[in-house]
FISENU-5127 format. One record per residue (C-alpha): y, x negated, z negated; residue number from 1; residue in three letters. Coordinates in Angstrom, 2 decimals, always signed. Layout:
// residues N
atom yy->Y, xx->X, zz->Z, sefi->NUM, titi->ALA
...
// end
This chain:
// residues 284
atom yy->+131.53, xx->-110.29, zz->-111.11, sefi->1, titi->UNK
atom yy->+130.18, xx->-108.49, zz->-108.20, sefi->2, titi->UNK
atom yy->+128.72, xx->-111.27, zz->-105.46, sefi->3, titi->UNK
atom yy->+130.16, xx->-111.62, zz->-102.06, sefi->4, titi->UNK
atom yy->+128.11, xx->-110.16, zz->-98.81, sefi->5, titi->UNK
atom yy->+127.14, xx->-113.44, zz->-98.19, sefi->6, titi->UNK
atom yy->+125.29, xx->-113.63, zz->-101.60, sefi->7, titi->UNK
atom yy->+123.67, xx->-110.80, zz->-101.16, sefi->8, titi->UNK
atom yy->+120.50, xx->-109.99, zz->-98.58, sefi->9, titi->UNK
atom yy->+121.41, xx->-106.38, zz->-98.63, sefi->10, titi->UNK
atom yy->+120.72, xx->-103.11, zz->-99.65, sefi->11, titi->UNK
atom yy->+118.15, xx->-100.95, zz->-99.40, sefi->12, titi->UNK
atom yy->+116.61, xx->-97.96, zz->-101.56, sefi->13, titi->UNK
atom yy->+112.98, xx->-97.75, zz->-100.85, sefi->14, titi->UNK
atom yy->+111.16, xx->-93.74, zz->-102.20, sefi->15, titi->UNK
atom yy->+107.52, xx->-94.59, zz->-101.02, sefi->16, titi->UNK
atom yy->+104.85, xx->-92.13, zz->-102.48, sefi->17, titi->UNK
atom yy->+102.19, xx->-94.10, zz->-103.78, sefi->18, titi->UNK
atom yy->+99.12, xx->-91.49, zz->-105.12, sefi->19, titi->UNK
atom yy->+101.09, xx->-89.19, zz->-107.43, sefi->20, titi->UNK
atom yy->+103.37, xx->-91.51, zz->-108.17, sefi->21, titi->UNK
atom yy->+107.15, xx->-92.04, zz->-106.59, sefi->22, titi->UNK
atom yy->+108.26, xx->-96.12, zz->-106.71, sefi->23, titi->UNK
atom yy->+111.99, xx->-96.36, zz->-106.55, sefi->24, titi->UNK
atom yy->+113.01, xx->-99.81, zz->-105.45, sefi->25, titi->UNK
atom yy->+116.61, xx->-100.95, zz->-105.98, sefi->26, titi->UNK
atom yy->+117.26, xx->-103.25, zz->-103.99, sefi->27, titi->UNK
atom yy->+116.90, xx->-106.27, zz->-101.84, sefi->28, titi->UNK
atom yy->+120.24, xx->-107.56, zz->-103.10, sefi->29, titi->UNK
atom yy->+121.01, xx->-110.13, zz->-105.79, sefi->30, titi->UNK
atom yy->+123.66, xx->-107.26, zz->-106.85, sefi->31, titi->UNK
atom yy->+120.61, xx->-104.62, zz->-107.65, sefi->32, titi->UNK
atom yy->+117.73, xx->-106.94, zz->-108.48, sefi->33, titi->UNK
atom yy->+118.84, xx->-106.00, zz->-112.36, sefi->34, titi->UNK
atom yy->+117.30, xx->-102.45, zz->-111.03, sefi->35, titi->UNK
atom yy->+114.75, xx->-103.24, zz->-108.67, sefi->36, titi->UNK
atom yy->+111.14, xx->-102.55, zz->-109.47, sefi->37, titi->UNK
atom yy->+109.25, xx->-106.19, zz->-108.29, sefi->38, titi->UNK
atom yy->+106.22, xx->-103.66, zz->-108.25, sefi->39, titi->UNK
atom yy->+107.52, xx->-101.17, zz->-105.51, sefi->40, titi->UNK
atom yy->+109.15, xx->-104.04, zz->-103.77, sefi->41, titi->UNK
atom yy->+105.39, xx->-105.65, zz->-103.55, sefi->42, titi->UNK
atom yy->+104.23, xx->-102.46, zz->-103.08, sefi->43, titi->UNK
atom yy->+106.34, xx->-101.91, zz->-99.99, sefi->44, titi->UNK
atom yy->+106.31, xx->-105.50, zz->-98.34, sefi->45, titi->UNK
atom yy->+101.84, xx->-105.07, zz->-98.57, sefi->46, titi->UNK
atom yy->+102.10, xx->-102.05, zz->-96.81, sefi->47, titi->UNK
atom yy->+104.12, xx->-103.33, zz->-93.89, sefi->48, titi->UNK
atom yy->+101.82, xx->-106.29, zz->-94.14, sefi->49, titi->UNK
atom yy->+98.92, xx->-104.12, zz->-93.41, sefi->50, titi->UNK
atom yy->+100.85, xx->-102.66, zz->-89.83, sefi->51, titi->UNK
atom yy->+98.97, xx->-103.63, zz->-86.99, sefi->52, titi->UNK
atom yy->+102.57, xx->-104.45, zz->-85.07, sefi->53, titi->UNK
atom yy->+103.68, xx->-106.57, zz->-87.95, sefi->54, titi->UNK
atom yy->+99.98, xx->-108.65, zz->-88.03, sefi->55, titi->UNK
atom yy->+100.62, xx->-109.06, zz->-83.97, sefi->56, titi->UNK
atom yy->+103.90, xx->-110.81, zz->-84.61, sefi->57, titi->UNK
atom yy->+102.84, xx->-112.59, zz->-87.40, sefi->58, titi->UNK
atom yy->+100.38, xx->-113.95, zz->-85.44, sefi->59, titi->UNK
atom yy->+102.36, xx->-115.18, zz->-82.34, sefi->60, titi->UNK
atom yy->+105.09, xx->-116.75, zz->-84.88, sefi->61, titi->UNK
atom yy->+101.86, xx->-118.65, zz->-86.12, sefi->62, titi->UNK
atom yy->+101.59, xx->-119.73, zz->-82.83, sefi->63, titi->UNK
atom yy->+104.41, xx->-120.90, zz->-81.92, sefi->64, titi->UNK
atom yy->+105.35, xx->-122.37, zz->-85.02, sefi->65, titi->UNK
atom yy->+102.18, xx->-124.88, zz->-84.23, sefi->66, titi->UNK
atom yy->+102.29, xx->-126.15, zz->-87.82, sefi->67, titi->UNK
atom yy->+101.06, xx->-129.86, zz->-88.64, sefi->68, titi->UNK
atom yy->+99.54, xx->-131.13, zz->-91.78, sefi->69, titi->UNK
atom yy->+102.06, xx->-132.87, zz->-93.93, sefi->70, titi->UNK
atom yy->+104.86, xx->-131.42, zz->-92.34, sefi->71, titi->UNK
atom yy->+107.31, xx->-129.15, zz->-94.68, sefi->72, titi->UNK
atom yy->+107.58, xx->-125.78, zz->-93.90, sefi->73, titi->UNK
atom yy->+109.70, xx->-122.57, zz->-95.19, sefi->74, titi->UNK
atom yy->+109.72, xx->-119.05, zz->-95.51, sefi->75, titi->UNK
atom yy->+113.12, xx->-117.55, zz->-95.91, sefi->76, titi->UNK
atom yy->+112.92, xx->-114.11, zz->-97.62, sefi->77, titi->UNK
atom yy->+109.35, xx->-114.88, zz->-98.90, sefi->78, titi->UNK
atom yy->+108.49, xx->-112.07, zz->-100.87, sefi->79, titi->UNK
atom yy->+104.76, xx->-112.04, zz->-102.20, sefi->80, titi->UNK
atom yy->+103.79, xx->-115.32, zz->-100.27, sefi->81, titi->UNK
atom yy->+101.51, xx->-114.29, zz->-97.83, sefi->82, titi->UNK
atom yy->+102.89, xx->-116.38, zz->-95.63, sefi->83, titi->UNK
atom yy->+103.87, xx->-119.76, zz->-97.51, sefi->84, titi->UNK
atom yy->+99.68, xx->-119.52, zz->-98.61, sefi->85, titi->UNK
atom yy->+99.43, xx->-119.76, zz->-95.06, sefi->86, titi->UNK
atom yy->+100.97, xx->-122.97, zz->-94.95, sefi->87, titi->UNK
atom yy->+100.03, xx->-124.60, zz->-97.64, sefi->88, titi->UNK
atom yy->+95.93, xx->-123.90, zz->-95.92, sefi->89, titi->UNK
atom yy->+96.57, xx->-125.57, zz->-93.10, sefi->90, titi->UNK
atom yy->+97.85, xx->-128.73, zz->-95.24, sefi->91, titi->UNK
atom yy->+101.68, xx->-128.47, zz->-95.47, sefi->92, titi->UNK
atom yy->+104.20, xx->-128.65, zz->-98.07, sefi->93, titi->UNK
atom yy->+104.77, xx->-125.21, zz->-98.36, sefi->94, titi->UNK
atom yy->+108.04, xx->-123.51, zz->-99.67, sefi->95, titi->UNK
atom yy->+109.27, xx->-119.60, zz->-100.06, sefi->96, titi->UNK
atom yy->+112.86, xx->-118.70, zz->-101.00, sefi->97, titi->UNK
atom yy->+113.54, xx->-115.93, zz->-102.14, sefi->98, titi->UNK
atom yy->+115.91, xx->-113.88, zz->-104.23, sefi->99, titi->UNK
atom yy->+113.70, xx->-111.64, zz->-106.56, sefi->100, titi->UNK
atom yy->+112.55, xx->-113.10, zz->-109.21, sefi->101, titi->UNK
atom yy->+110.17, xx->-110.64, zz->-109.62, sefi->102, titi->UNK
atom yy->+108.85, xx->-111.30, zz->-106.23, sefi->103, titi->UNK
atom yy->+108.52, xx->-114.86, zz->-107.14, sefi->104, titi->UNK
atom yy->+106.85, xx->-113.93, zz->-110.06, sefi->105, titi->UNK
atom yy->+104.44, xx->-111.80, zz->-107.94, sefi->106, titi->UNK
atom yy->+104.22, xx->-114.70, zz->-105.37, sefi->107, titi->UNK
atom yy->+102.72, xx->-117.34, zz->-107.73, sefi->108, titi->UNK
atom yy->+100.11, xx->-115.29, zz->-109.75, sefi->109, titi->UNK
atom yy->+99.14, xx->-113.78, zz->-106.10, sefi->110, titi->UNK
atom yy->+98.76, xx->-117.67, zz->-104.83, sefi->111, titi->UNK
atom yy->+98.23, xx->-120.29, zz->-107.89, sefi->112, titi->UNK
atom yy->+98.40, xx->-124.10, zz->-106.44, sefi->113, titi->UNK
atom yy->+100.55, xx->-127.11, zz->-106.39, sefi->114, titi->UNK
atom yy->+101.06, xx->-126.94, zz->-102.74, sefi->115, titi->UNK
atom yy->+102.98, xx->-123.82, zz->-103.20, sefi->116, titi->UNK
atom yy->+106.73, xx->-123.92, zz->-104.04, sefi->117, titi->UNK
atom yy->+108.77, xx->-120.81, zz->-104.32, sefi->118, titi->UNK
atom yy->+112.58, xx->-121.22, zz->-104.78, sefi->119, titi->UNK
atom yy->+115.69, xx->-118.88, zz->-105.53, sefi->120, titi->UNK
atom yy->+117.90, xx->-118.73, zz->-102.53, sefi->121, titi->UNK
atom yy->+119.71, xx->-116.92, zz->-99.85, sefi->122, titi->UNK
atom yy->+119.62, xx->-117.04, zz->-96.16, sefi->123, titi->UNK
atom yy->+123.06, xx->-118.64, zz->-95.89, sefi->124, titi->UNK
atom yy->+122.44, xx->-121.10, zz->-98.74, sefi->125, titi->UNK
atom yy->+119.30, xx->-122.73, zz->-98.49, sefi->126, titi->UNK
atom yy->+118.71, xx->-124.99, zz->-100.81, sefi->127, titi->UNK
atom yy->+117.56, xx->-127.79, zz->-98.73, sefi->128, titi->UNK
atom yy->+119.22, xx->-131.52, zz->-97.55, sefi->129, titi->UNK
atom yy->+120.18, xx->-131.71, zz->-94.17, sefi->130, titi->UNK
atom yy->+117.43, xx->-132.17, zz->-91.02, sefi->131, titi->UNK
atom yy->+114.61, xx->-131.86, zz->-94.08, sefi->132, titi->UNK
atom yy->+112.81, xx->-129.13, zz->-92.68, sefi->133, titi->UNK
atom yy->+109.93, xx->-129.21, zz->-89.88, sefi->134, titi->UNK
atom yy->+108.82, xx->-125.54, zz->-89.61, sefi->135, titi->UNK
atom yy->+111.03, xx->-122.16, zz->-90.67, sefi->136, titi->UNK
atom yy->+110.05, xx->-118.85, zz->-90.62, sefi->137, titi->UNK
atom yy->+112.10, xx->-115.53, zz->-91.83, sefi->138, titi->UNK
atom yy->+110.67, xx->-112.31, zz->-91.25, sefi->139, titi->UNK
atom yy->+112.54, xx->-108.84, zz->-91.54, sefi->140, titi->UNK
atom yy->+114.98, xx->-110.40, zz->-93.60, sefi->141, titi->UNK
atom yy->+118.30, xx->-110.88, zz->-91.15, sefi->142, titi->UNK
atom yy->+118.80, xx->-107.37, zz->-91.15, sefi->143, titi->UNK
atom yy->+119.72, xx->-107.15, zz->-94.62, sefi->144, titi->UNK
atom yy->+122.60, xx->-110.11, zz->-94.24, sefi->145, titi->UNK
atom yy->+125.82, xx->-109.50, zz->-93.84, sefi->146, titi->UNK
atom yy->+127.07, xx->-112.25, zz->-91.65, sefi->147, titi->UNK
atom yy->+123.00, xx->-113.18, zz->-89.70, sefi->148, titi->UNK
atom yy->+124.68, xx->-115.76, zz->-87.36, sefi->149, titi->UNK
atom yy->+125.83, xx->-117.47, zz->-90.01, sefi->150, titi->UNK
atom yy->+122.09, xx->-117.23, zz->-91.58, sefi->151, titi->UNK
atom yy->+120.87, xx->-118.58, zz->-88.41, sefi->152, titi->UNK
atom yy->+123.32, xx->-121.85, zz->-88.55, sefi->153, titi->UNK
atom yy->+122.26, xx->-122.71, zz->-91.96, sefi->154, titi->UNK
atom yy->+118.97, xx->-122.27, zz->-90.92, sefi->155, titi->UNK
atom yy->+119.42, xx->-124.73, zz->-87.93, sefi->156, titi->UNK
atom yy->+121.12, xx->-127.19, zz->-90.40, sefi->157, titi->UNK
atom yy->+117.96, xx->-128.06, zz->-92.27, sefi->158, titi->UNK
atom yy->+115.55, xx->-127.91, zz->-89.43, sefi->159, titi->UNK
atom yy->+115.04, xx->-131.47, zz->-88.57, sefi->160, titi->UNK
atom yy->+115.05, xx->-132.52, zz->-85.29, sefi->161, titi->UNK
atom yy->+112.20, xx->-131.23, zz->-83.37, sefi->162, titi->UNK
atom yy->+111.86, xx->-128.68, zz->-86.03, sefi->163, titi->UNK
atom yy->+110.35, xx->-125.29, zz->-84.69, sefi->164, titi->UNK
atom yy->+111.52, xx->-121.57, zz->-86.16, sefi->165, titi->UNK
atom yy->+111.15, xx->-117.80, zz->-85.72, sefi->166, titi->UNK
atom yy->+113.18, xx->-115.10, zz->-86.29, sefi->167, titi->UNK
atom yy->+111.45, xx->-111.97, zz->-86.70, sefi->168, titi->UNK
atom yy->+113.17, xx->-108.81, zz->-86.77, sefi->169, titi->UNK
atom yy->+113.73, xx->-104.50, zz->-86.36, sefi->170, titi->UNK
atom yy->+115.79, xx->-103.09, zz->-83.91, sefi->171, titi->UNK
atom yy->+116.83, xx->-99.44, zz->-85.75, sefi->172, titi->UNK
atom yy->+118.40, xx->-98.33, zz->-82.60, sefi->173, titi->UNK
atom yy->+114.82, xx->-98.26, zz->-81.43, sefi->174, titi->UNK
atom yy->+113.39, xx->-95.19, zz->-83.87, sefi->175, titi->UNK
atom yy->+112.23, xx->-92.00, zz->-82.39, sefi->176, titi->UNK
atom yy->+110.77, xx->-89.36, zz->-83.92, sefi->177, titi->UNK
atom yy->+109.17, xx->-86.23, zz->-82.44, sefi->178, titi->UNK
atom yy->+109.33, xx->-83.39, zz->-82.77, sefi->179, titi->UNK
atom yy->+112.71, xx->-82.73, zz->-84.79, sefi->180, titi->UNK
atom yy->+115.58, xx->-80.84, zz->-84.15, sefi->181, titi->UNK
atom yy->+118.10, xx->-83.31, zz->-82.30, sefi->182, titi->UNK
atom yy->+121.25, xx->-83.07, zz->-84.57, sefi->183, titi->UNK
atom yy->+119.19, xx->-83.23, zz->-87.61, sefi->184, titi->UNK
atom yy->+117.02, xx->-85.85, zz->-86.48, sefi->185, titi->UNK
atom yy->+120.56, xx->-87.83, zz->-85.59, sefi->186, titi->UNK
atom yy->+122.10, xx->-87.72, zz->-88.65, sefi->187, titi->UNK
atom yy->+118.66, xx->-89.20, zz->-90.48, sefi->188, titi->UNK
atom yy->+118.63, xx->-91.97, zz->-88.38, sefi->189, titi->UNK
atom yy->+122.11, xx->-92.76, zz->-89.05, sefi->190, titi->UNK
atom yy->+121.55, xx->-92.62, zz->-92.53, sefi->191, titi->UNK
atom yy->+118.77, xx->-94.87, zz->-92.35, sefi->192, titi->UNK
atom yy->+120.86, xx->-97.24, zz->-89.95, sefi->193, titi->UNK
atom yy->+123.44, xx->-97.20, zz->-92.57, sefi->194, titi->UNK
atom yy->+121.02, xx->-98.84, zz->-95.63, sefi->195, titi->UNK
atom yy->+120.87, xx->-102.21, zz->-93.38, sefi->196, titi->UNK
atom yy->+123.65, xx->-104.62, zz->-92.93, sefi->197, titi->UNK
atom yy->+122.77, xx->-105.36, zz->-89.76, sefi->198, titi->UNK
atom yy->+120.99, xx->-102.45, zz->-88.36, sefi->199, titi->UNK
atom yy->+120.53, xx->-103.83, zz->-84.62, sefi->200, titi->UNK
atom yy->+119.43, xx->-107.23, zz->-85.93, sefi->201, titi->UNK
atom yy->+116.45, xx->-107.13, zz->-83.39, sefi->202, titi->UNK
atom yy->+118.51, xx->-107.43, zz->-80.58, sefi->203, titi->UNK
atom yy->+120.64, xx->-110.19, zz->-81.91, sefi->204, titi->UNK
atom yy->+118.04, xx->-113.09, zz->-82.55, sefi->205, titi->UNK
atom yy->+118.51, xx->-114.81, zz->-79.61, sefi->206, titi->UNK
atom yy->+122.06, xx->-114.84, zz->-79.32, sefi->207, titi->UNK
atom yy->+122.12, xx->-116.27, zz->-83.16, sefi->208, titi->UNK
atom yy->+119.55, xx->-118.99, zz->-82.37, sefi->209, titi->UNK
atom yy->+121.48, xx->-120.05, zz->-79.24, sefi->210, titi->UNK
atom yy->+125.03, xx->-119.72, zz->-81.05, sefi->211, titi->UNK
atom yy->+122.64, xx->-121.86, zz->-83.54, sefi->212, titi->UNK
atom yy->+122.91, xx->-124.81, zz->-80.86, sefi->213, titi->UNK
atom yy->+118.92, xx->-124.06, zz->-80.59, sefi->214, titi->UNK
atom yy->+116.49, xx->-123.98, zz->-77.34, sefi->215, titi->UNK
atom yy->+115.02, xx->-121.13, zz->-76.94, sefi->216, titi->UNK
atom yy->+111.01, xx->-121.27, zz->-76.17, sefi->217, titi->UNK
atom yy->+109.20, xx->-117.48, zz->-76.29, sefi->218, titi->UNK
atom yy->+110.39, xx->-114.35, zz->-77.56, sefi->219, titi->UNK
atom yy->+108.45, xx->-111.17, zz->-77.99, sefi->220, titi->UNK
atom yy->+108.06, xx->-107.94, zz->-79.14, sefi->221, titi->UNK
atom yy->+105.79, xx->-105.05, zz->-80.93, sefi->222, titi->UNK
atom yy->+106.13, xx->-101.54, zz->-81.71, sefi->223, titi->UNK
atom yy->+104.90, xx->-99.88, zz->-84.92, sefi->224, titi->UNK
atom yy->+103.57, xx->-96.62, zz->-85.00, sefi->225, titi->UNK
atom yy->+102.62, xx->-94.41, zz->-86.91, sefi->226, titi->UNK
atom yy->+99.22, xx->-92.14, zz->-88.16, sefi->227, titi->UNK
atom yy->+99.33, xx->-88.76, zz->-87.56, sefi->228, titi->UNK
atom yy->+98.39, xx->-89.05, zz->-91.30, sefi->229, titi->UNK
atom yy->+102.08, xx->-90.19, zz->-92.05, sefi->230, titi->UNK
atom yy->+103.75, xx->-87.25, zz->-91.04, sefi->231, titi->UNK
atom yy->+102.98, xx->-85.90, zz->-94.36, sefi->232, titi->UNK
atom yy->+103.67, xx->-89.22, zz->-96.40, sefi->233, titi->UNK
atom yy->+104.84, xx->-92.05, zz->-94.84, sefi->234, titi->UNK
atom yy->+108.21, xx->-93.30, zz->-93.31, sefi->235, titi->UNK
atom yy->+109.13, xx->-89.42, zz->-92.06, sefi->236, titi->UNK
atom yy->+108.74, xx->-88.54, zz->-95.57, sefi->237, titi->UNK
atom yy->+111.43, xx->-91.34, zz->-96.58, sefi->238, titi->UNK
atom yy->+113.58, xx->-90.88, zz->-94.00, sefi->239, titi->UNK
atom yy->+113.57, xx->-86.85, zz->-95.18, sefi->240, titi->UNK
atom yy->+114.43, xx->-87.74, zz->-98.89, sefi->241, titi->UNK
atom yy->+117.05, xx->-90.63, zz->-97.91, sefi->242, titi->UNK
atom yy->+119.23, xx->-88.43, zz->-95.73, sefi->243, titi->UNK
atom yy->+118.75, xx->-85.37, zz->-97.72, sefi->244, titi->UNK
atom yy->+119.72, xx->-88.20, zz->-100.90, sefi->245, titi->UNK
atom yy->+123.22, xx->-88.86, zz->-99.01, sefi->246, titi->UNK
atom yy->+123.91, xx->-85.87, zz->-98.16, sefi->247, titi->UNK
atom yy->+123.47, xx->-86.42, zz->-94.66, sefi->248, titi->UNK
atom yy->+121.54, xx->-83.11, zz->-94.23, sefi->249, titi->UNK
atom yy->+120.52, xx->-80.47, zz->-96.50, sefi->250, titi->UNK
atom yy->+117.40, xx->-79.35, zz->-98.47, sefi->251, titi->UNK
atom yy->+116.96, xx->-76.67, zz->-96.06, sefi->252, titi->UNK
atom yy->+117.33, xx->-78.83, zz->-92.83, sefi->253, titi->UNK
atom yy->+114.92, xx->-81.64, zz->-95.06, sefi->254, titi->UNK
atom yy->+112.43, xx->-78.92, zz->-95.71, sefi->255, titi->UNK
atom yy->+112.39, xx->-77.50, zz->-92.12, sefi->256, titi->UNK
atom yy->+111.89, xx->-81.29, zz->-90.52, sefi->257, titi->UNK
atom yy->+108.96, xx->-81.59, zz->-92.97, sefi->258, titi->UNK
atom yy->+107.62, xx->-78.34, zz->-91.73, sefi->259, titi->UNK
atom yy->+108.16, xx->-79.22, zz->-88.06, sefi->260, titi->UNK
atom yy->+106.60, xx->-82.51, zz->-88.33, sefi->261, titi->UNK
atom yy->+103.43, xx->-81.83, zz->-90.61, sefi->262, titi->UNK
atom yy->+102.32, xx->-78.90, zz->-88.11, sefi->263, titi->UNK
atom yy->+102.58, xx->-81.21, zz->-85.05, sefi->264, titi->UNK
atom yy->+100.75, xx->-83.85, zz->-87.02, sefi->265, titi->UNK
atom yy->+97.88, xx->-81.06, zz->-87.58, sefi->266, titi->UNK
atom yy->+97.84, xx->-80.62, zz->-83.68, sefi->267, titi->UNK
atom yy->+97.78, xx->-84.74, zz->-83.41, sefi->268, titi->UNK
atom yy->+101.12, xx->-84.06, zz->-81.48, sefi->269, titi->UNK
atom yy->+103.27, xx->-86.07, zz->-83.89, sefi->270, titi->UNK
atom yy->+105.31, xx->-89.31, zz->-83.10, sefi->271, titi->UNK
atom yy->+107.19, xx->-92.35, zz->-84.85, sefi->272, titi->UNK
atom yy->+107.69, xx->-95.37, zz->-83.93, sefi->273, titi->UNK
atom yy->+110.20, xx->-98.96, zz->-84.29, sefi->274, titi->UNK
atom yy->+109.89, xx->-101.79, zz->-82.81, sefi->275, titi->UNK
atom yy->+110.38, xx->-105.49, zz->-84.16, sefi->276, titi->UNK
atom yy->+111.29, xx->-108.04, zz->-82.02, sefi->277, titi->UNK
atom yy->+110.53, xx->-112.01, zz->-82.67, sefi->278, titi->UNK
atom yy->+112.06, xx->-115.22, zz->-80.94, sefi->279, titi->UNK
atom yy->+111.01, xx->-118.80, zz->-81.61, sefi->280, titi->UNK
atom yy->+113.20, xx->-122.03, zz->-81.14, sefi->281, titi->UNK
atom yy->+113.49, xx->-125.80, zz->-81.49, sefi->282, titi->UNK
atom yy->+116.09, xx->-128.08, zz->-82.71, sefi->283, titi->UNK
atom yy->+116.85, xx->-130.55, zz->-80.24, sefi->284, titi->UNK
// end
């Protein structure tokens, strides 16, 4: 029995060259996790890791998370548990929940320790009592869920009072790309647009922390962008083989976008960039 949209985070094909090697990740779903590959997914997640954008706003969520020893705190979407090591450092029970088992897998031979919990769950399930939580945290995950304000509310249920969180997330609306021919270049985008559930989930967070019954204290925002080195082999590259994969455009118009971009990347004339956007909150 296939699971409902709510069951599932989403999903999303990943092709990211890695050396010689091509690493083709499932999903992010429950429904392909049978066909994921827990390696490309950790693969993937390290590399965003590394983004100077996505360091900035992991930083500020830090921040305004203000964590406390002996509180509890949660990472929704947790992935290789970067973050819930974070936690558990600076004294707190620490928890990630996440979907993949794999990714669980990863997350406690990466990070070893009793402090350390990670959990199979979903956004809109959490598997936590009422008012339990002190700190929450979920990180480019919203944009994979079908129904995010609905995330968001069971995310509010188990803050406790006084409980801070912070939605961090991509705007897709928000990717440019130069140079490329403009219909071509449209249609990519679209077909990247189309792998998330919520492709404008950037946009959204503070409307779902406020429909959340939340108060609002900072928001922010960072844009990624890429080397000239990534014309060649990076997200240009994916988006190329994704659109070309749906049909969306054809080898030809693939091939001459590849072209276009690699020589402007020679010339250091080439361009991509997304922004994320984060917002923070505290139950009342």
């Amino acid at each position: 029995m296939n699971p409902s949209p709510t069951e599932a985070w989403a999903h999303r094909c990943f092709v990211v060259p890695m050396e010689r090697a091509t690493i083709q990740v499932g999903s992010f779903t429950r429904a392909g996790e049978a066909h994921s590959d827990a390696a490309g997914l950790a693969f993937v997640l390290d590399q965003m890791a590394q983004r100077p954008a996505v360091q900035t706003l992991k930083a500020w969520a830090a921040e305004q998370l203000a964590p406390i020893t002996g509180e509890t705190a949660v990472d929704v979407g947790s992935g290789t548990g970067e973050e819930v090591a974070a936690f558990a450092e600076l004294g707190l029970r620490a928890i990630g929940v996440e979907p993949s088992a794999g990714l669980r897998a990863e997350a406690v031979r990466r990070w070893p320790g009793s402090r350390l919990q990670f959990v199979d769950g979903v956004a809109d399930r959490l598997p936590f009592a009422d008012d339990s939580v002190d700190v929450l945290r979920c990180e480019r995950v919203l944009q994979h869920v079908e129904d995010p304000a609905g995330a968001v509310r069971e995310m509010a249920r188990v803050l406790r009072p006084g409980g801070r969180i912070v939605l961090i997330d991509t705007d897709w609306q928000t990717l440019l790309v130069h140079p490329a021919d403009p219909d071509v270049l449209r249609r990519m985008v679209d077909a990247v647009r189309s792998q998330s559930a919520t492709p404008h989930s950037g946009r959204q967070l503070r409307e779902q922390l406020v429909g959340a019954g939340l108060e609002i204290t900072g928001e922010t925002a960072a844009t990624s962008l890429d080397p000239q080195a990534d014309a060649r082999q990076g997200f240009a590259s994916l988006m190329r083989v994704q659109a070309q994969q749906s049909g969306a455009i054809t080898a030809a118009e693939g091939e001459a976008f590849a072209t276009r971009i690699a020589e402007a990347a020679d010339r250091g004339a080439f361009h991509l960039s997304l922004t994320m956007y984060a917002v923070s909150a505290v139950k009342a």
